[in-house]
C-alpha positions in Angstrom: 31.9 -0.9 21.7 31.6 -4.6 22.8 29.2 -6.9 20.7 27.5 -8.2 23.3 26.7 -4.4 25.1 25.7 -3.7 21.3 23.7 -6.8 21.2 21.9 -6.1 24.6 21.1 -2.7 23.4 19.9 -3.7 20.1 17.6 -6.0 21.7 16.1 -3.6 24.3 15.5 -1.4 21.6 13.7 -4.0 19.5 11.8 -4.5 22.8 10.8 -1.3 24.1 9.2 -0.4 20.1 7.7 -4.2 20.2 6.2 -3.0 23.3 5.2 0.7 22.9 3.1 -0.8 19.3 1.0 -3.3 21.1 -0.1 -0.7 23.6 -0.4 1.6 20.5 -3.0 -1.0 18.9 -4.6 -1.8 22.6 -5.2 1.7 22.8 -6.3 2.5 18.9 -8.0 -0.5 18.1 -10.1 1.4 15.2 -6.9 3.7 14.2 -6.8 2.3 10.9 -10.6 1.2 10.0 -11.2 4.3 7.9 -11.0 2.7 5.0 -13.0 3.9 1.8 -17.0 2.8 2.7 -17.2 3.3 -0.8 -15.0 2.0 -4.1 -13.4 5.0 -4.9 -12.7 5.7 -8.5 -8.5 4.7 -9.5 -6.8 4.9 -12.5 -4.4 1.8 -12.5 -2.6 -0.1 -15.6 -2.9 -4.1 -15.6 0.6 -5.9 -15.9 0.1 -6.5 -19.8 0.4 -2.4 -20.0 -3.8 -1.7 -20.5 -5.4 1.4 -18.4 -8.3 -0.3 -15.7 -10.7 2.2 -14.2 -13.4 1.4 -12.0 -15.7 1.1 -15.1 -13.7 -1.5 -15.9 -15.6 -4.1 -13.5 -18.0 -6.6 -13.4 -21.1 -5.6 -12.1 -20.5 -8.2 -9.1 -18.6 -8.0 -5.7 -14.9 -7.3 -5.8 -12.1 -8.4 -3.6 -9.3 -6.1 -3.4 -6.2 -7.4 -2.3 -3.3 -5.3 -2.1 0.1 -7.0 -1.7 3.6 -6.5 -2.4 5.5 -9.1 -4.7 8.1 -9.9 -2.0 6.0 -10.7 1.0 5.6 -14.2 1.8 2.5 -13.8 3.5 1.0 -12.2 0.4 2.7 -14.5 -1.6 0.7 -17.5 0.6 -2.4 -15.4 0.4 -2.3 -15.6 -3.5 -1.3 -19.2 -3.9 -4.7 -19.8 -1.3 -7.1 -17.9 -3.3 -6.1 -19.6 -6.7 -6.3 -22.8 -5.1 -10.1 -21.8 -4.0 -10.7 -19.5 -7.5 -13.7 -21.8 -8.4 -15.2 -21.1 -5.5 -15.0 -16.8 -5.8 -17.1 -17.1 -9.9 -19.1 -14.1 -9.4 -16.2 -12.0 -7.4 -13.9 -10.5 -9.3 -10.4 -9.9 -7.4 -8.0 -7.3 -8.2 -5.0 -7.6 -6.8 -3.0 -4.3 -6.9 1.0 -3.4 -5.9 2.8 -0.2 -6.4 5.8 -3.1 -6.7 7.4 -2.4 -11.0 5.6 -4.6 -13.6 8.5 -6.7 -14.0 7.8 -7.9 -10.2 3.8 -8.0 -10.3 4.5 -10.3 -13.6 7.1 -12.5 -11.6 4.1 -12.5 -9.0 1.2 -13.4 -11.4 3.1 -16.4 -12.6 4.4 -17.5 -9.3 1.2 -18.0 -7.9 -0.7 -18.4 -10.7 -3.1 -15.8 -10.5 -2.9 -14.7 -14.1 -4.6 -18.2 -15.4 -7.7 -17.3 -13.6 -10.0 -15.4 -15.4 -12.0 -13.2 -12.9 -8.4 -12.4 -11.4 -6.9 -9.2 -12.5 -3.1 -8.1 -11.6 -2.9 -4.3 -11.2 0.0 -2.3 -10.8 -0.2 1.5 -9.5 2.7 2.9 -11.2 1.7 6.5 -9.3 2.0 5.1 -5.4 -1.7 6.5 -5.3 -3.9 3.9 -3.7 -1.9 3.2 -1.0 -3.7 6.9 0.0 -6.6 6.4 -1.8 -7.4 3.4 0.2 -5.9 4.0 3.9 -3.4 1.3 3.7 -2.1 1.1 6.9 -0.6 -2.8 6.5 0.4 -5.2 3.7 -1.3 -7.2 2.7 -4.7 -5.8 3.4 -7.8 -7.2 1.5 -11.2 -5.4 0.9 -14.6 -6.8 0.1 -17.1 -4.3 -2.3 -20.4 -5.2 -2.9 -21.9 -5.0 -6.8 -22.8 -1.3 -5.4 -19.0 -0.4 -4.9 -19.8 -0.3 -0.6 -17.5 -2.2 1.5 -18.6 -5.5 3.4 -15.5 -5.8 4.7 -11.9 -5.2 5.5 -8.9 -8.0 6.7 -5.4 -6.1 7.3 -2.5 -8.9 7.2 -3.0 -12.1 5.7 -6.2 -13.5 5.3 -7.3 -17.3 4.2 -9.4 -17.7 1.6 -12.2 -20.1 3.7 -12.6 -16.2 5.5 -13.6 -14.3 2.8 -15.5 -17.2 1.3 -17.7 -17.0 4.5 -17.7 -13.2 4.4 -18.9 -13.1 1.1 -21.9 -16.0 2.0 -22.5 -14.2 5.0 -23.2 -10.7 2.7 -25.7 -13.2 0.1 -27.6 -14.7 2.9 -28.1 -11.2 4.9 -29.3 -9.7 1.3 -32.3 -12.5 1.1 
């Protein structure tokens, strides 16, 4: 077959499924907003090997972020909310991957969440959460309140300024 008929067809291809998921999100636009209303209990392991439940939290809000250790919009996403970590004392974010230790750990030090304290790398060795959670798209980042309900939920990449606001937004609504 001749590249450039291969080419064409390649490209109509890419086209026609470019095409057919826009209309598939136009048409769903709430397809994938079922995500837990609540925390829902996990059993994950943090990269240094220790078992984290969700007993293991603060009593605070929590930022989950999922992510995996290759994408560079989760890799810009965790450089941004280190960068900003001062600002999130009294959030605790977990940031999970089903990704192997070894490339969470490569992660951690790349974008330094592992020198911030109220930052905790998680790694589901089990492929459960993406389930548990109705992960739909990577990176996806959800907001829990210090009751374990969900304020929010960003699929893709989010800034950091965003959630910042989201999490004002919650303390000012609760006064």
């Amino acid at each position: 077959m001749n590249k450039r008929i291969l080419l064409a067809i390649l490209l109509v291809g890419f086209s026609l499924a470019l095409i057919g998921l826009i209309v598939y999100k136009a048409l769903n636009p709430k397809a994938s907003a079922n995500f837990p209303k609540e925390l829902p209990a996990f059993e994950l392991i943090t990269i240094g090997g220790t078992p984290f439940t969700i007993e293991s939290l603060s009593k605070s809000t929590v930022t989950v972020v999922f992510y995996t250790p290759g994408c560079l919009f989760c890799e810009h996403e965790g450089k941004e909310l280190v960068r900003h970590a001062t600002d999130f004392t009294g959030c605790q974010l977990l940031f999970i991957t089903s990704a192997p230790v070894d490339s969470a750990i490569a992660y951690t030090q790349r974008t330094g969440i592992g020198a911030v304290p109220h930052y905790c790398s998680l790694v589901d060795t089990a492929f459960k959460t993406p389930l548990l959670f109705s992960l739909h798209t990577i990176p996806t980042t959800l907001i829990y309140d210090e009751n374990r309900k969900l304020i929010k939920a960003f699929e893709g990449e989010v800034n950091a300024v965003k959630l910042l606001k989201t999490l004002r937004e919650y303390e000012a609504a609760k006064e």
